[in-house]
Structures are given as C-alpha cells and as structure tokens.
C-alpha positions, 0 to 999 in steps of 0.5 A, spaced: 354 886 328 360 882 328 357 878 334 351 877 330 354 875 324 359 869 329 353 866 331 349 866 325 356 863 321 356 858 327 348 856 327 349 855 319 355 851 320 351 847 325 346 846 321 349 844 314 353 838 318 346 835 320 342 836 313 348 836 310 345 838 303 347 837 296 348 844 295 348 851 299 346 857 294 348 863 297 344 870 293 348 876 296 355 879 297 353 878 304 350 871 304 356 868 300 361 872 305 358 869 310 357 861 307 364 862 306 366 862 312 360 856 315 362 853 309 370 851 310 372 844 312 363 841 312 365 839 305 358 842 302 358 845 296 355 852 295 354 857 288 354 864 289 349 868 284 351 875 285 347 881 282 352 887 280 359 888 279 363 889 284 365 895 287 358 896 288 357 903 288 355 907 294 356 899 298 362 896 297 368 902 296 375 900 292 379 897 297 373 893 301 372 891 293 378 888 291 378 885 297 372 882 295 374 880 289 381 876 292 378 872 297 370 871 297 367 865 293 374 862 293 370 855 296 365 856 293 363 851 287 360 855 282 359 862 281 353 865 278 352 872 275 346 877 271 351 878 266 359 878 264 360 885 266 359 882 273 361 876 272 368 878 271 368 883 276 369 878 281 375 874 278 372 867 277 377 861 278 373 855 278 366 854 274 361 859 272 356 862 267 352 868 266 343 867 268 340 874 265 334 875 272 330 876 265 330 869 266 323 866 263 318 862 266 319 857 260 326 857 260 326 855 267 322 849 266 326 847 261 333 847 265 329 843 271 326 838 267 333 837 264 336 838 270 331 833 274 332 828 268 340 828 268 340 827 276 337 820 279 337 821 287 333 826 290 336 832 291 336 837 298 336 844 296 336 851 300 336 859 299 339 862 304 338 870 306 334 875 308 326 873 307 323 878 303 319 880 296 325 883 293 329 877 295 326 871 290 323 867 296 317 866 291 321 865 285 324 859 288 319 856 291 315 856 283 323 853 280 322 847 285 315 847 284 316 846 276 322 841 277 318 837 281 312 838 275 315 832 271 322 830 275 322 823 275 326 824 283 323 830 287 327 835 289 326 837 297 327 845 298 329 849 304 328 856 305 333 858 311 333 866 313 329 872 316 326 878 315 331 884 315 330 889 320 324 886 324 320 886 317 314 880 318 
C-alpha cells in the first residue's frame, strides 16, 4: 500500500511539472494527502473539497484526525466544504468557503459563466481520484461543458485516476 501510494505520488508529481496546470483539485481525504505530498516544490495550486468533518466516523479515528487536521491542506490554495460543520473541522488557514453538494444546475452555470468571464486565458483544469459513478466524474465533465457553453476563452478539462479495486 504504501508502495503503491510513492509511485502514484511520484507519477503525479511528474505529470503536474510537464502540464503544469492552473489548478490541481483534489475531491477526498485521500487524494489531497496524497496532492500534498506530489504538490511540494512544483508550485501548482491545488483546492481540497472535502466532504464530512473529520473524525470521519468508522474511517479515520481521533488521533489519525487530529493529525489530519494539523498537516493535511497546509499547501493547498483553497479548501472547499459541503458545510461549516465540516469546514471547520479541518482548521483552514488560508482561503475557503462552503458549496453545499445541493449545488444546482443553475447556479453551477452561473458560477461558470462568471468565472469564465472574469478570466481572459484558457484554463487547464483537472479531477483527479478514483473513477467511478459516486465519484463526480459526470458532474464535472457537464461543469466544464456549461462553462465553455458561453466562455469567451475554453476551458481544457483533464480526468486523472482509476477505477478502485479493478472496477472497469
């Protein structure tokens, strides 16, 4: 395992220095552990969106969640969270705000558009995790549809993972 998690953490870091993208967005506990680590000295920015507050119950126990809670997302740029509750839990230092998941399809669009407007180069954007229908995939390719919809620069998208546990 821990094997398995160097050599993803040295794959990634590679990629990121030859895409070098704008932003890295990792959408777990396990992801943004591991974007920490790729992340240090490539000087890409990265957002955590985390989904629970920690101690995740029956996951992560007191002592791993304090731990967490001191050292993980200190590089990252921006924390996301589906609610204060869980926002706070993790102790943010630097930039941060709360997206509900109830996050509707209007209001994506509007962010898009705003976000697209505001921005006046193209922007290289990626999801990295484990591939799956639970996981967003299908959510962020429709985001970057809509924001390329009306963007008067595109967005280029990159999904970076695989399916857990041999899952095709």
């Amino acid at each position: 395992l821990f094997k398995d998690a160097f050599v993803y953490v040295l794959r990634l870091r590679r990629l990121m220095r030859i895409w070098q993208p704008d932003l890295a967005h990792a959408n777990s506990l396990k992801a943004a552990l591991l974007l920490e680590i790729a992340a240090l000295g490539v000087r890409v920015p990265w957002s955590w969106h985390i989904h629970e507050p920690l101690p995740y119950p029956g996951v992560v126990g007191r002592w791993p969640a304090r731990i967490i809670q001191r050292f993980a997302g200190r590089g990252c740029t921006s924390i996301i969270a589906n609610s204060s509750a869980t926002l706070s839990s993790v102790h943010p230092r630097g930039r941060s705000c709360v997206i509900p998941c109830s996050y509707g399809e209007r209001q994506m669009l509007e962010s898009a558009r705003e976000i697209a407007s505001v921005h006046p180069r193209m922007y290289s954007i990626g999801c990295i995790g484990t591939i799956s229908e639970s996981k967003g995939q299908d959510v962020f390719i429709r985001g970057i549809a809509i924001a390329n919809a009306g963007a008067p620069r595109p967005l280029k998208a990159s999904i970076i993972g695989a399916p857990i546990f041999g899952d095709e």
